[in-house]
C-alpha positions in Angstrom: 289.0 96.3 213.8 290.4 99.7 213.2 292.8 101.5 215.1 291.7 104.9 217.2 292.2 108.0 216.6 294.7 108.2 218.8 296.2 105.1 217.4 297.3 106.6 214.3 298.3 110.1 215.4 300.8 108.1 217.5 302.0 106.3 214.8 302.6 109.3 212.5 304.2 111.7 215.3 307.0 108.5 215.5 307.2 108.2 212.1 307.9 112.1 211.4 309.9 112.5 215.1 307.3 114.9 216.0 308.4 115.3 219.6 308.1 118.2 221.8 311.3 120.0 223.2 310.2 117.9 226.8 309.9 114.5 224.6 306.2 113.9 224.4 304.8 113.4 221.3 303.2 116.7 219.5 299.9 114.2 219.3 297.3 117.0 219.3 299.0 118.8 216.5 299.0 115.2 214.6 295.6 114.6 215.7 294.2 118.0 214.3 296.2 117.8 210.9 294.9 114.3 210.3 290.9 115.9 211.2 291.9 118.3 208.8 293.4 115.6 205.7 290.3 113.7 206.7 287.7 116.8 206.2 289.7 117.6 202.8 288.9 114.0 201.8 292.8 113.1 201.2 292.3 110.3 203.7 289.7 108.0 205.5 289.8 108.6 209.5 287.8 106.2 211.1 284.4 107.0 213.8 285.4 109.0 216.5 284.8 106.6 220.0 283.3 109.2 222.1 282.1 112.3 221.0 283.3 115.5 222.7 279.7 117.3 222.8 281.2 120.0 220.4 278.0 122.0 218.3 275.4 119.7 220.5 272.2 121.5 221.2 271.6 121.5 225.1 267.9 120.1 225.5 266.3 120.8 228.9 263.2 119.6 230.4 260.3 121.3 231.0 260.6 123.6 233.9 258.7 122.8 237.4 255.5 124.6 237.8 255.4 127.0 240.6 253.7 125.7 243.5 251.1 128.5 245.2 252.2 130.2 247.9 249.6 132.0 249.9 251.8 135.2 251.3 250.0 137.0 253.8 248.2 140.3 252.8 250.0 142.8 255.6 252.7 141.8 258.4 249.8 141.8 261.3 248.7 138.8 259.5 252.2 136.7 260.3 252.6 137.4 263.9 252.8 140.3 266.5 256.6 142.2 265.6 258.2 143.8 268.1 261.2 145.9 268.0 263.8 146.2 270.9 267.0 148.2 270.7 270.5 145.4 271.9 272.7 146.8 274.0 275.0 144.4 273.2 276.6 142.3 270.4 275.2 139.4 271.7 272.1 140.2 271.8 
């Protein structure tokens, strides 16, 4: 089996001491120059294990039919209002 990805930019950030000033390795600049050599054709990268979702097309369902509501044709029709002026917060 093949190494990942991550594998081999791991291997080649030792081999050319690419190491940030804090000591971690500079693995996503290795990562993106090897994408790069392997999109010119120079080398042979292999499959990517998980894809990152990057230029996908979203595909969404079918959206949920509207189910009737019957609204009432004037406000008599939902119950007696009555107004009533609080004299308090509470209330």
């Amino acid at each position: 089996m093949y190494p990942t990805r991550q594998a081999i930019a791991d291997a080649v950030c030792e081999a050319l001491g690419w190491y940030r000033l804090d000591g971690r390795k500079k693995d996503m600049s290795a990562r993106v120059a090897l994408l790069r050599m392997d999109r010119d054709g120079l080398i042979t990268l292999p499959k990517p294990l998980h894809g990152n979702g990057n230029g996908r097309i979203t595909r969404y369902a079918e959206p949920i039919a509207e189910l009737p509501f019957a609204y009432p044709e004037s406000l008599d029709d939902l119950c007696p209002i009555k107004f009533a002026i609080a004299d308090t917060k509470a209330q």
